[in-house]
KOLNU-817988 format. One line per 5 residues: number of its first residue (from 1); their letters; for each residue x, y, z of N, C-alpha, C. Coordinates in steps of 0.02 Angstrom, whole numbers, m for minus. Layout:
! residues N
NUM = A = X:Y:Z:X:Y:Z:X:Y:Z  ...
***
This chain:
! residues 410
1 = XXXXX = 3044:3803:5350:3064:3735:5365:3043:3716:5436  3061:3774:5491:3019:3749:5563:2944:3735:5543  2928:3768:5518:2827:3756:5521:2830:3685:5468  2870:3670:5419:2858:3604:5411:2870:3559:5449  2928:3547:5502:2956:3523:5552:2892:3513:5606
6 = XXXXX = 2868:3572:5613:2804:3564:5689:2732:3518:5634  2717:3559:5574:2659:3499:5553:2655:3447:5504  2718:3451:5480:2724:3375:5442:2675:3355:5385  2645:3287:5371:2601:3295:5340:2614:3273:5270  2675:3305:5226:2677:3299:5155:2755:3288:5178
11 = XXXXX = 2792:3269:5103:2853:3258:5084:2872:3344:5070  2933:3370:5109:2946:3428:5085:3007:3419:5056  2994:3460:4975:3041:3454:4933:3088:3537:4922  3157:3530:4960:3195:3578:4956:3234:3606:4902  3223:3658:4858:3240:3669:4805:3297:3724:4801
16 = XXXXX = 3350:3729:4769:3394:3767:4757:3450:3795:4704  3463:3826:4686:3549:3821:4628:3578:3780:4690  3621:3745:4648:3696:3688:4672:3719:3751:4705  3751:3736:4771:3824:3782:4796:3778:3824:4826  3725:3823:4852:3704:3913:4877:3669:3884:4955
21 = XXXXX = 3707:3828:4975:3684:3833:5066:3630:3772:5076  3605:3741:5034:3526:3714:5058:3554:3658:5121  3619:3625:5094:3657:3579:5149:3654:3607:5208  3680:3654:5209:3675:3709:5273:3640:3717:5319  3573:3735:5268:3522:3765:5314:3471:3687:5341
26 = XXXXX = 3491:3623:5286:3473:3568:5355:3509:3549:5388  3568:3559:5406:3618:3540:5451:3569:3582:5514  3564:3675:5505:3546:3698:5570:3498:3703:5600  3457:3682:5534:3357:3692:5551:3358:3625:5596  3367:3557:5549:3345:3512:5570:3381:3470:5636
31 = XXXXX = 3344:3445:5683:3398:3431:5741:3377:3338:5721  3443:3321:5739:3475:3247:5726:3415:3224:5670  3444:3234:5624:3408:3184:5557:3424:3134:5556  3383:3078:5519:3432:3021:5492:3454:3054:5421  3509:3035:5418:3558:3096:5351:3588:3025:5297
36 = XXXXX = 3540:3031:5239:3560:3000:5173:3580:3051:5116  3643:3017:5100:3672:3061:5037:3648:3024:4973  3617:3057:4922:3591:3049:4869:3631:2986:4839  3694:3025:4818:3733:2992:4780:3752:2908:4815  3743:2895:4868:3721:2825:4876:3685:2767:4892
41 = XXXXX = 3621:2814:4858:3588:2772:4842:3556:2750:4779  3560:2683:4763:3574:2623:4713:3518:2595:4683  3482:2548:4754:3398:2557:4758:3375:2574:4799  3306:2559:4815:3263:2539:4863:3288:2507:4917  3305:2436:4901:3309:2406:4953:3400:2456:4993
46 = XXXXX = 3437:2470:4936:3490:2508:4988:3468:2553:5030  3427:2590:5014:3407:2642:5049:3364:2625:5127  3364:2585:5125:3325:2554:5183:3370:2521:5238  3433:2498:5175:3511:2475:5224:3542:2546:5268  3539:2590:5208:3558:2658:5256:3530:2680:5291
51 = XXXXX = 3465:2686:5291:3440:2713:5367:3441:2655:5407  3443:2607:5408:3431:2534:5453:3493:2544:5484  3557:2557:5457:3632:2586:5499:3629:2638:5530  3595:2692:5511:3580:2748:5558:3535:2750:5594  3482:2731:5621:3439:2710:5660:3469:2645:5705
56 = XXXXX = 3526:2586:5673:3533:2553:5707:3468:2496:5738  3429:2495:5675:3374:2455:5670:3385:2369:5710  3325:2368:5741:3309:2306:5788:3268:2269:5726  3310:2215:5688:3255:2175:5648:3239:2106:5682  3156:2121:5666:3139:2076:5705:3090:2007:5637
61 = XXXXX = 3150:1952:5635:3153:1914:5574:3181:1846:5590  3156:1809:5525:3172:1730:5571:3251:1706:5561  3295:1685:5615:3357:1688:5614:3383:1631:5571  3433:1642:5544:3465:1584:5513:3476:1537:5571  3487:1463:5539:3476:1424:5597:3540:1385:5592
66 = XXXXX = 3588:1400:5548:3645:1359:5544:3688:1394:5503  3762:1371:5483:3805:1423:5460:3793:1394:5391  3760:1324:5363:3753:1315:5281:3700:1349:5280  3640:1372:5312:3577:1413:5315:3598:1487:5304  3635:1526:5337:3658:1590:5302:3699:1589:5249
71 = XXXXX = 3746:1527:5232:3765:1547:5183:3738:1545:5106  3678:1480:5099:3642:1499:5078:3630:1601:5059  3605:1613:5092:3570:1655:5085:3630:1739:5089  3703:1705:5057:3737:1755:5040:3736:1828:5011  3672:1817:4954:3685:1855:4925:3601:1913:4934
76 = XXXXX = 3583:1896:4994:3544:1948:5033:3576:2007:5066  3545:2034:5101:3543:2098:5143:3590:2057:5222  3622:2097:5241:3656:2075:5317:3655:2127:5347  3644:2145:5389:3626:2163:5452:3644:2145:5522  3663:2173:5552:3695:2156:5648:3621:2188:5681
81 = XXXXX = 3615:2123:5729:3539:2126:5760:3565:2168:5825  3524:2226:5824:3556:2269:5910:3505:2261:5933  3495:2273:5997:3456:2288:6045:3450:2367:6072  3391:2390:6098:3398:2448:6108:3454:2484:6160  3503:2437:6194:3572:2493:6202:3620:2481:6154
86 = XXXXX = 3621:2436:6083:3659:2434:6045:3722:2381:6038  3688:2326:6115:3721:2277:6102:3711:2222:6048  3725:2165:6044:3697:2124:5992:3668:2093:6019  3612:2039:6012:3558:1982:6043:3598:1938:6032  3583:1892:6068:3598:1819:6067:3553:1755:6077
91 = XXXXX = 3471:1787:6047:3434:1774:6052:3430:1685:6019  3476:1692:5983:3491:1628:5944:3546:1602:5943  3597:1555:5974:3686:1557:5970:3700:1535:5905  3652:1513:5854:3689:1482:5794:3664:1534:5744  3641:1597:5767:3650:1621:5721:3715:1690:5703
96 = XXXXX = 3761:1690:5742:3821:1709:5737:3816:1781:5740  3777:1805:5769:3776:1882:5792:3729:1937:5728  3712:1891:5693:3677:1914:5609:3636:1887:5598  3573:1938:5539:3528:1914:5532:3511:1906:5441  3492:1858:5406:3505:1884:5346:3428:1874:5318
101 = XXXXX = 3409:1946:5286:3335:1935:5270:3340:1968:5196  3271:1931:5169:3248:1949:5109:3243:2024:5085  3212:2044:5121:3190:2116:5121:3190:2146:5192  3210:2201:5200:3225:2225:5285:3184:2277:5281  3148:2297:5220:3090:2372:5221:3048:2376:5255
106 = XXXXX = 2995:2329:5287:2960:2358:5311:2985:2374:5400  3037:2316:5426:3067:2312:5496:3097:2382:5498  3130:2417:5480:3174:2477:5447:3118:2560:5459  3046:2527:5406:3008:2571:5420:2978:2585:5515  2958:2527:5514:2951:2535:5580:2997:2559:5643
111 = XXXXX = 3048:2565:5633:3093:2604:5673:3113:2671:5638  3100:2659:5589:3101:2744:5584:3044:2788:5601  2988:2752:5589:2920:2800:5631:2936:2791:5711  2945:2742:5752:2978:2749:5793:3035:2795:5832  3092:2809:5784:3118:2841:5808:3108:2925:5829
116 = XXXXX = 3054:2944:5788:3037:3006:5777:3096:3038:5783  3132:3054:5722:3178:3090:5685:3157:3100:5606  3180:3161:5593:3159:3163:5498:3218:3120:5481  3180:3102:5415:3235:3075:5366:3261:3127:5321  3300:3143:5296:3336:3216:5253:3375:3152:5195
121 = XXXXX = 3371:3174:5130:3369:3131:5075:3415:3204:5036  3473:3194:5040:3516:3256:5009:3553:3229:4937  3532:3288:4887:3541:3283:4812:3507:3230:4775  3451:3230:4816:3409:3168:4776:3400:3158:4689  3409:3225:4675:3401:3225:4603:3451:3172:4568
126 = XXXXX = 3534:3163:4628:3572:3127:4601:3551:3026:4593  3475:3024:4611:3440:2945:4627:3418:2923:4558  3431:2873:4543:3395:2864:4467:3323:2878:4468  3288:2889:4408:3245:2924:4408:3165:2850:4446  3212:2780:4409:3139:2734:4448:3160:2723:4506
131 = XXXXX = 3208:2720:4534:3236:2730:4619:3190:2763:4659  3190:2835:4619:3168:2885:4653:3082:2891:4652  3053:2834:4624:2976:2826:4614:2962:2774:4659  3002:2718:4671:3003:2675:4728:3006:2722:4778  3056:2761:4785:3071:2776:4868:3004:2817:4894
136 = XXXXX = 2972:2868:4826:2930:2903:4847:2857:2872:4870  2857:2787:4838:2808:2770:4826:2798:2754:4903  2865:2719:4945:2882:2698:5000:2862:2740:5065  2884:2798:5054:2883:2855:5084:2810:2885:5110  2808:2893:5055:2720:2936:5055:2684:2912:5089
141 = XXXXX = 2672:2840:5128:2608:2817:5186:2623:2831:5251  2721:2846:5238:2750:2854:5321:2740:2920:5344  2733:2975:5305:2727:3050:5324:2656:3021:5348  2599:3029:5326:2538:3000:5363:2545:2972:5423  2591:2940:5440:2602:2901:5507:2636:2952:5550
146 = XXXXX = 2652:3027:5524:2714:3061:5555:2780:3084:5541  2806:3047:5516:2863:3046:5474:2887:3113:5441  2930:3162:5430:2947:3207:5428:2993:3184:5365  2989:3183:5312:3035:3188:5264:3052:3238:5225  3099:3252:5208:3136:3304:5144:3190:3279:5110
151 = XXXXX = 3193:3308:5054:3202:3285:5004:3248:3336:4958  3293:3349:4965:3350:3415:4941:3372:3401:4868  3341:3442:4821:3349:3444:4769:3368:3517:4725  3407:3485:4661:3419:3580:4633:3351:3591:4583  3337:3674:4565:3298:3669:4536:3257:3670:4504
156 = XXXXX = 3288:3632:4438:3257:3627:4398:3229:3545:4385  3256:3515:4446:3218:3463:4458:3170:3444:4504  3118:3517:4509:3059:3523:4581:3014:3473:4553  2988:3433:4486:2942:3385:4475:2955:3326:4477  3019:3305:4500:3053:3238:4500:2988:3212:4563
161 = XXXXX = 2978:3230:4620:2925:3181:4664:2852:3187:4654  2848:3255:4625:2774:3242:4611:2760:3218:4551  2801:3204:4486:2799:3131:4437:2813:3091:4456  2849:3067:4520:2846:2991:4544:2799:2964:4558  2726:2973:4577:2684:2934:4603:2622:2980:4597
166 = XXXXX = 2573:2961:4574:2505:2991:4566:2489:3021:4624  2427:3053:4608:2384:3093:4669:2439:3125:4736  2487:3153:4722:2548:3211:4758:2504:3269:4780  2455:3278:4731:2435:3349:4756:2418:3352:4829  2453:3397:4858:2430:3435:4949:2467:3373:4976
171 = XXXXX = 2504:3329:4957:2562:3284:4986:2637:3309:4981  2643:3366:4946:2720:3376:4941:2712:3451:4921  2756:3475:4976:2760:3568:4992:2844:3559:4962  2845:3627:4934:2886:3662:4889:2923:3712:4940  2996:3691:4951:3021:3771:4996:3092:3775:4936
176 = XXXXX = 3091:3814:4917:3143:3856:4860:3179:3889:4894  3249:3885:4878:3289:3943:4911:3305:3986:4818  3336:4028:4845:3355:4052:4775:3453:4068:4780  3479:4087:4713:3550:4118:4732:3558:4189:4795  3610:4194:4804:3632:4217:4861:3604:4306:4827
181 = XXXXX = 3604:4362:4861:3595:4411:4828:3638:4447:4847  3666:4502:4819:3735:4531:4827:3744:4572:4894  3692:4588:4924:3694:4600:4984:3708:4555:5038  3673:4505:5045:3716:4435:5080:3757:4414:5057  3790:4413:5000:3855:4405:4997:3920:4440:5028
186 = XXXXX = 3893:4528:5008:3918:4551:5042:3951:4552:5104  3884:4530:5147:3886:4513:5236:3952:4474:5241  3953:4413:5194:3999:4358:5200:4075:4402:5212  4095:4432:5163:4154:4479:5163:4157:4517:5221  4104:4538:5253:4106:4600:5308:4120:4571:5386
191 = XXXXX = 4074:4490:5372:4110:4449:5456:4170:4437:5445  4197:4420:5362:4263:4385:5404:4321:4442:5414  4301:4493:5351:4353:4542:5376:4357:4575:5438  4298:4574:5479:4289:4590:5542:4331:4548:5600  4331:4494:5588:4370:4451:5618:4441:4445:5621
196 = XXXXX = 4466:4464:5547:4534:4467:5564:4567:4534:5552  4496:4582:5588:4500:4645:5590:4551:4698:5527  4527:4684:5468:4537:4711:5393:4498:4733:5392  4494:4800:5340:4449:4848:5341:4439:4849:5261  4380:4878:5214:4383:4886:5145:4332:4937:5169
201 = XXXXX = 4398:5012:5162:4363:5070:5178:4298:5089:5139  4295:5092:5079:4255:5113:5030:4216:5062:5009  4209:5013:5040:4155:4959:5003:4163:4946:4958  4218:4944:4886:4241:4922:4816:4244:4861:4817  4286:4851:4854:4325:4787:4852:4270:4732:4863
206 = XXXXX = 4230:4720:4921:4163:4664:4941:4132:4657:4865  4090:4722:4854:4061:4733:4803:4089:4711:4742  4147:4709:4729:4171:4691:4670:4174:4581:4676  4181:4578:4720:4191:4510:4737:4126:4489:4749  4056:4513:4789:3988:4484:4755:3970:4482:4685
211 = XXXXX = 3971:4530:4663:3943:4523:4584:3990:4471:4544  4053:4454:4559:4062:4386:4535:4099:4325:4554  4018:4340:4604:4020:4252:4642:3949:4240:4611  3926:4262:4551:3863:4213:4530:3816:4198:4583  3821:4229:4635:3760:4204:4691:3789:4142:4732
216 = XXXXX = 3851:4131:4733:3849:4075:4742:3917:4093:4833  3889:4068:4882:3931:4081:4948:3971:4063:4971  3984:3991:4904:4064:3953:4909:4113:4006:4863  4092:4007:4827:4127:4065:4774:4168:4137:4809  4116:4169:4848:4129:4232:4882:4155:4200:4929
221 = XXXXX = 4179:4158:4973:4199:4129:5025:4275:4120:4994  4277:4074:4951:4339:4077:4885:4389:4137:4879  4350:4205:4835:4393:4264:4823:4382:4284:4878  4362:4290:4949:4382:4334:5010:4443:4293:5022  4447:4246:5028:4535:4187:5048:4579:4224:5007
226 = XXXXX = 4551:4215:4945:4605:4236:4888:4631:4317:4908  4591:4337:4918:4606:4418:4927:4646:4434:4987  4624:4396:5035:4654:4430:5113:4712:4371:5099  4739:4306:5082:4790:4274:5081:4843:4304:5053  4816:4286:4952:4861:4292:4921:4877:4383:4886
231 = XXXXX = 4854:4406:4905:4877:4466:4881:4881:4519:4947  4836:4513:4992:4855:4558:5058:4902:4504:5106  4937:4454:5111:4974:4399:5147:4943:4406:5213  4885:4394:5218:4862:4383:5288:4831:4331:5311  4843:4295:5362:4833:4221:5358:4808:4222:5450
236 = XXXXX = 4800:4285:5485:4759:4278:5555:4757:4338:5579  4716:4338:5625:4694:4434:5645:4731:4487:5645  4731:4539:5630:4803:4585:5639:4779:4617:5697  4838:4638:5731:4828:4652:5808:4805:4749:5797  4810:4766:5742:4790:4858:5736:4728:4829:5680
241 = XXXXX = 4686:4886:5652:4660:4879:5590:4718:4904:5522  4690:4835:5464:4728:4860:5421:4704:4852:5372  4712:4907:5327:4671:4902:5250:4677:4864:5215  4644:4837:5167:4655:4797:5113:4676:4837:5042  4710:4815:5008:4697:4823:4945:4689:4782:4884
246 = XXXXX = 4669:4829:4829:4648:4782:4785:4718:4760:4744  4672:4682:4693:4739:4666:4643:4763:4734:4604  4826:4721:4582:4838:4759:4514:4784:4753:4476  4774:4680:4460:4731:4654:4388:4675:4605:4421  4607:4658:4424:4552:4603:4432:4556:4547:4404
251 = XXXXX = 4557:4559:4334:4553:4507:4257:4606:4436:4284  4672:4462:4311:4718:4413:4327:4685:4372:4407  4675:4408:4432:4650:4392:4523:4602:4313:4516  4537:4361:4468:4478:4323:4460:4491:4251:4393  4532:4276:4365:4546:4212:4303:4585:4159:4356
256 = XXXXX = 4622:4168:4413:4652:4121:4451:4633:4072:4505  4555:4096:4498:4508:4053:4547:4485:4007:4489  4471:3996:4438:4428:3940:4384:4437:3890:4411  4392:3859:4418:4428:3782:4442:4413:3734:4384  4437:3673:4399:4477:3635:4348:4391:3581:4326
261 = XXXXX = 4371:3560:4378:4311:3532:4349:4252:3574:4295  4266:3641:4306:4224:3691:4228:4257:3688:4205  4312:3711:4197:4360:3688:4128:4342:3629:4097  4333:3565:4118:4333:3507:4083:4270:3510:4070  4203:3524:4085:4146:3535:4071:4151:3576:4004
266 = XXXXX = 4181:3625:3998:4184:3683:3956:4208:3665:3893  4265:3634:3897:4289:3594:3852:4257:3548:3804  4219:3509:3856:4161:3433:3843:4116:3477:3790  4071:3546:3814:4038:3575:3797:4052:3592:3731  4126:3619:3732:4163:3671:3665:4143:3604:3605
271 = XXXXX = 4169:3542:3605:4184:3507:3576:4129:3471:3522  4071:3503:3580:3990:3457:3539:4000:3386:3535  3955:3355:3491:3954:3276:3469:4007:3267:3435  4027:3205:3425:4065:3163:3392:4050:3169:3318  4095:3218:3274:4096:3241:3229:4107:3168:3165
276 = XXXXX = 4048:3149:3123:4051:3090:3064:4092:3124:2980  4148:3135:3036:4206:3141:2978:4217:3203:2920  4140:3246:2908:4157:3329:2892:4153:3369:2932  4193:3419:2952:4225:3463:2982:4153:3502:3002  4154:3537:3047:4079:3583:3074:4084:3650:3031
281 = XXXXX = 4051:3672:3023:4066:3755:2991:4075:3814:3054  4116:3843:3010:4146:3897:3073:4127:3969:3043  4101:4009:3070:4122:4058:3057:4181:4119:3082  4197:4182:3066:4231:4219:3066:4219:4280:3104  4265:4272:3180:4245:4318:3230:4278:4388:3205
286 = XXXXX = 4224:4436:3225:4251:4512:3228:4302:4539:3271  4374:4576:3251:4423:4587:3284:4465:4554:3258  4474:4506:3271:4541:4446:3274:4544:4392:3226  4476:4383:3188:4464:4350:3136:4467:4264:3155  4465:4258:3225:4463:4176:3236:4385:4159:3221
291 = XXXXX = 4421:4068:3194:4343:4066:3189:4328:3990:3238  4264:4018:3255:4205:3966:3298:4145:3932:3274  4138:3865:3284:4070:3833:3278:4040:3868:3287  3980:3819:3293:3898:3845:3342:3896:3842:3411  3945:3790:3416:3943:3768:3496:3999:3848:3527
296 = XXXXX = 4050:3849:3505:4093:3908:3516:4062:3937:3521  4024:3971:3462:3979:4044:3477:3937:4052:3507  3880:3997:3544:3850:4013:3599:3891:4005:3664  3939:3985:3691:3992:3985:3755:3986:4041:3761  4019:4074:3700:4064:4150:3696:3982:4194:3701
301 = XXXXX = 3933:4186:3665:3886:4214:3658:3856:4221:3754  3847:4155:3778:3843:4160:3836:3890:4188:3885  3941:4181:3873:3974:4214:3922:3979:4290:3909  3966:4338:3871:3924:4396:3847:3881:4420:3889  3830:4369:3918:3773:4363:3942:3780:4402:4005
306 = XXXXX = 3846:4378:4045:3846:4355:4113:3859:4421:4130  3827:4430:4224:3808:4364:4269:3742:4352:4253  3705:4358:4192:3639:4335:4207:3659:4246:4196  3624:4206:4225:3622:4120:4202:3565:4123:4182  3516:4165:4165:3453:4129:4143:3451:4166:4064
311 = XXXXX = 3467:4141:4013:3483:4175:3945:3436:4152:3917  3398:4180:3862:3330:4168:3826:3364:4141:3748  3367:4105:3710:3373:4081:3659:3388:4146:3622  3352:4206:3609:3345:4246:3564:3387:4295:3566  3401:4298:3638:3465:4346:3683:3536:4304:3635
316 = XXXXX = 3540:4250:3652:3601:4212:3629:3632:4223:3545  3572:4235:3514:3545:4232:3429:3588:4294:3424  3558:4364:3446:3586:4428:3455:3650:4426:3465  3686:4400:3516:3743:4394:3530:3792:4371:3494  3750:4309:3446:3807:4276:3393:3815:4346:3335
321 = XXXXX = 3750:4342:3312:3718:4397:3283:3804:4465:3281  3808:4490:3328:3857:4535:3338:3929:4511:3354  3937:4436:3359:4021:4434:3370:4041:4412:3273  3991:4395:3249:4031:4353:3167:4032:4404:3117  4064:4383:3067:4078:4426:3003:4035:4413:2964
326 = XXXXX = 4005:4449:2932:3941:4428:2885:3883:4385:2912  3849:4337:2867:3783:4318:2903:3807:4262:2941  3781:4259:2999:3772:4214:3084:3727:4149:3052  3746:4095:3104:3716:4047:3102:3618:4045:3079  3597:4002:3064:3522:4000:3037:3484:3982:3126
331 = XXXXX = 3439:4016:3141:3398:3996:3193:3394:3948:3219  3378:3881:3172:3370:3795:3190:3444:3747:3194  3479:3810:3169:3556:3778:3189:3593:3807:3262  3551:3859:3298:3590:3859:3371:3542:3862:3414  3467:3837:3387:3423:3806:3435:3456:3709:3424
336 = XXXXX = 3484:3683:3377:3503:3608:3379:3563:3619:3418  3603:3672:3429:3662:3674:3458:3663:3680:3539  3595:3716:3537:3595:3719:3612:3543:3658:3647  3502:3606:3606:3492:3545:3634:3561:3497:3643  3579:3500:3585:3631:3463:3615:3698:3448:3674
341 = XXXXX = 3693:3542:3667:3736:3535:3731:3684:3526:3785  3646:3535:3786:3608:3539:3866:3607:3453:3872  3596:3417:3806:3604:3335:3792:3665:3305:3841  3720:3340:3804:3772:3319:3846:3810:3338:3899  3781:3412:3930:3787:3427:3995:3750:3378:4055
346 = XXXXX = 3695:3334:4041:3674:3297:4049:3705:3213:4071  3781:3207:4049:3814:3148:4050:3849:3159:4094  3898:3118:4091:3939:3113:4168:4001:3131:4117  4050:3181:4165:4082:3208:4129:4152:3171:4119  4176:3119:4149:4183:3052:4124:4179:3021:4069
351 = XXXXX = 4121:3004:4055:4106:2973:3988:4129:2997:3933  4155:2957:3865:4166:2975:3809:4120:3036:3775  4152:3072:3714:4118:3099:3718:4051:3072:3646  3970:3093:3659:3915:3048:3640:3911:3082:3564  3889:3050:3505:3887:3055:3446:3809:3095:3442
356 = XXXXX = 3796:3128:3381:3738:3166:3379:3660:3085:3370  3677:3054:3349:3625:3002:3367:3620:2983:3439  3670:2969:3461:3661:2940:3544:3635:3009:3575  3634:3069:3552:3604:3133:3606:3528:3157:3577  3533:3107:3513:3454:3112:3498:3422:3057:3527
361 = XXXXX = 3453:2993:3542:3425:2938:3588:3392:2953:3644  3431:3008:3692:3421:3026:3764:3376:3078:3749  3347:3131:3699:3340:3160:3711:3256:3134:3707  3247:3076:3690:3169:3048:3688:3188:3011:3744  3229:3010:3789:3224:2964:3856:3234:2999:3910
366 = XXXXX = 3196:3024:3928:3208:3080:3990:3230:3056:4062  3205:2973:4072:3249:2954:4135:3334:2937:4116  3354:2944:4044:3427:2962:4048:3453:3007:4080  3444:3072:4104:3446:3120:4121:3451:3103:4193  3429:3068:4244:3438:3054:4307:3480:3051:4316
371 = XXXXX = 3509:3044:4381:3576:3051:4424:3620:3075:4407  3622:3151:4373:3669:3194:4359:3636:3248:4375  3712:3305:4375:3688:3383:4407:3715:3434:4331  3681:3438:4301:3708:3472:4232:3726:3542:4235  3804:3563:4209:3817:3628:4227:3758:3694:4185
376 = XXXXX = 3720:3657:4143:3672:3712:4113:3621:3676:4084  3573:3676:4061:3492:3660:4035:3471:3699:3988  3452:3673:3932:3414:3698:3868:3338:3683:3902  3277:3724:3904:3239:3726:3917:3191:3761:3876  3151:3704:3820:3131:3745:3756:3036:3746:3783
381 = XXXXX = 3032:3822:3770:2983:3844:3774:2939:3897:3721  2933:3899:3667:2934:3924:3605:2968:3987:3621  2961:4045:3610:2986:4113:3594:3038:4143:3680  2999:4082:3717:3033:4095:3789:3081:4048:3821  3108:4014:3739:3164:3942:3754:3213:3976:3794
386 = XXXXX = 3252:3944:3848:3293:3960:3869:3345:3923:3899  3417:3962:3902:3492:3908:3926:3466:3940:4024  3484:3893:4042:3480:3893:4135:3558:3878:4165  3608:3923:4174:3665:3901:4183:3654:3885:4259  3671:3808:4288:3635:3792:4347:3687:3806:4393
391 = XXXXX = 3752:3793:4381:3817:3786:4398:3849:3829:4406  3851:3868:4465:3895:3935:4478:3970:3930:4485  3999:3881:4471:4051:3882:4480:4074:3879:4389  4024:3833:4357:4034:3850:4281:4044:3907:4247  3979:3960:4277:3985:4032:4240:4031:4064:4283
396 = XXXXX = 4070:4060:4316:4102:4091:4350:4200:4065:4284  4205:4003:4276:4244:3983:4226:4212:4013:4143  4162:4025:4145:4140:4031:4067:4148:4139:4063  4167:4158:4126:4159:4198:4138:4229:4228:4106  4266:4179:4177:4337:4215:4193:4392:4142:4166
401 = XXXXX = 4370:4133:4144:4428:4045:4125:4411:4035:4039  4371:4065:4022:4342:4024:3938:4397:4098:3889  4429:4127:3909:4446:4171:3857:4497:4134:3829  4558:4097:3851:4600:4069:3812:4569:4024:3735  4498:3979:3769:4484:3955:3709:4449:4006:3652
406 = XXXXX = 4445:4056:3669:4424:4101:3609:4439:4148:3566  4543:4137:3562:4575:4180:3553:4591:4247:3580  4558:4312:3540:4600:4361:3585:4522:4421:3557  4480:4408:3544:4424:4436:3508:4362:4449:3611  4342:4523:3593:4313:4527:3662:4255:4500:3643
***
């Protein structure tokens, strides 16, 4: 990220799993950005309002000339005209300290090449998908001028800017982070216990708490609280060293972190489409004799899986394969099961839940899919189709939170 920082040049697009730092690491790389959060931005022209507030943009535009003259022009862009110490002009007295213009993009641009600061564009994936072809379209002449942009995305959405606008190639560099690896996770456990000088003589305990944090450094940040709070009662440095120990019951410790937004995902998921009045077919789990859909049996099938998140279609097949009584679902019935959920992992988890026509609608409309962060992805590739669980905080619930919905069957 420094060597993009010193030569600039292209749009750099920051790629990552959700939850694993990328916020982070531009907070410390980059010094004073102008800092836009994905999620508010609407269009184009907003996006130009937000940096024009953070830059504190000097527009230089023809003033309203009377108070029926701006009001007219209500339902434009407004703006407070500063001057470069940030007072207001008074370059005009009737125009009341404001300026109201058509379009403020290109005045906006020009103080942002001016200011020489990057622009940092965080969770862009969350921008609608023609938003995000404007902004790039916008963008792309100002790096040429200098301009330092990035663009923080998760990812499995690294082609969102180079499908926005033709001829990208050698205009937009790729920096990927990946999940956390159990050794830096580790670390995480080893500063803080250091700090409030706790010891985990034998290394069990860290170790047991990386391998399920999914890679993820909010997670392990999570069960170290949980561990040194609620079960060792320690809440600030101990003045000797003092050991930790573990729960009675991992199973209980780790089922008590789920949080409540996978659950409702999980649920959304369990439930599939909007069932046209005959019942789904279930089959008959081994052990306990409960029975599960298609959608059930790949959850359960996936959560089998874990911690891998990257599960191959055929892996999943196997898995159903060995939890049912007699013959398992048909091939084209939990390859349709797993478009659809990836269909409606895809929605806002909000919304009603979508009927099997409305998830065949979206699934020929791929800018439906914009401005959401989906807890998992069907990603069909013939013999190498695969589920992408994106959401570490999901498999971490599908892990340690999904057993109630599946009776009592391992």
């Amino acid at each position: 990220m420094r060597d993009y920082l010193d030569d600039g040049g292209s749009i750099l697009v920051l790629l990552g799993p959700t939850k694993t730092g990328k916020t982070v690491l531009l907070d410390r790389v980059v010094d004073n950005p102008i800092w836009i959060d994905g999620q508010d931005v609407k269009s184009p022209e907003n996006l130009w309002e937000l940096i024009g507030n953070e830059i504190e943009a000097k527009l230089d535009t023809d003033v309203s000339e009377s108070l029926s003259t701006t009001t007219s022009f209500s339902g434009k862009a407004k703006l407070l005209v500063t001057e470069g110490g940030g007072g207001t002009s008074d370059t005009d007295s009737q125009s009341f300290g404001s300026r109201y213009v058509s379009s403020i993009a290109p005045t906006v641009k020009d103080a942002l090449l001016r200011a020489q600061r990057a622009l940092v564009i965080d969770d862009f994936h969350f921008i609608d998908r023609e938003v995000q072809k404007e902004i790039v379209r916008a963008v792309k002449p100002l790096v040429y001028r200098g301009l330092r942009s990035i663009f923080a995305s998760i990812t499995y959405r690294r082609h969102d800017v180079a499908n926005a606008v033709e001829d990208m190639d050698g205009r937009m560099d790729l920096l990927e982070t990946s999940a956390w690896s159990v050794q830096e996770l580790i670390y995480i456990a080893q500063a803080g216990f250091r700090i409030l000088n706790v010891e985990d003589s034998t290394g069990d305990l860290e170790l047991n708490l990386a391998h399920m944090s999914f890679g993820s450094p909010h997670i392990m940040q999570q069960l170290c609280r949980d561990l040194v709070r609620t079960k060792n009662y320690i809440r600030e440095a101990r003045p000797t060293i003092q050991a930790l120990v573990a729960p009675e019951s991992w199973d209980e410790f780790f089922a008590r972190a789920a949080s409540d937004a996978s659950r409702r995902w999980f649920t959304k998921l369990l439930r599939g489409p909007q069932e046209k009045g005959q019942k789904r077919t279930t089959w008959r789990l081994k052990g306990d004799g409960a029975g599960l859909d298609t959608y059930g049996l790949a959850l359960k099938a996936m959560a089998n899986c874990l911690p891998d998140l990257e599960i191959t279609r055929d892996r999943i097949r196997v898995e159903i394969d060995n939890l049912v009584v007699g013959k398992p679902p048909e091939a084209h019935q939990v390859t349709r099961t797993l478009q659809y959920m990836s269909r409606i992992a895809a929605t806002r988890l909000d919304n009603s839940q979508p009927s099997e026509d409305e998830l065949d609608s979206r699934g020929e409309n791929e800018d439906e899919f914009s401005g959401v962060q989906p807890v998992l992805e069907f990603i069909e590739d013939g013999p190498a189709s695969t589920v992408h669980i994106a959401d570490p905080f999901f498999a971490y619930y599908l892990k340690w939170g999904s057993a109630s919905h599946f009776g009592n069957s391992n």
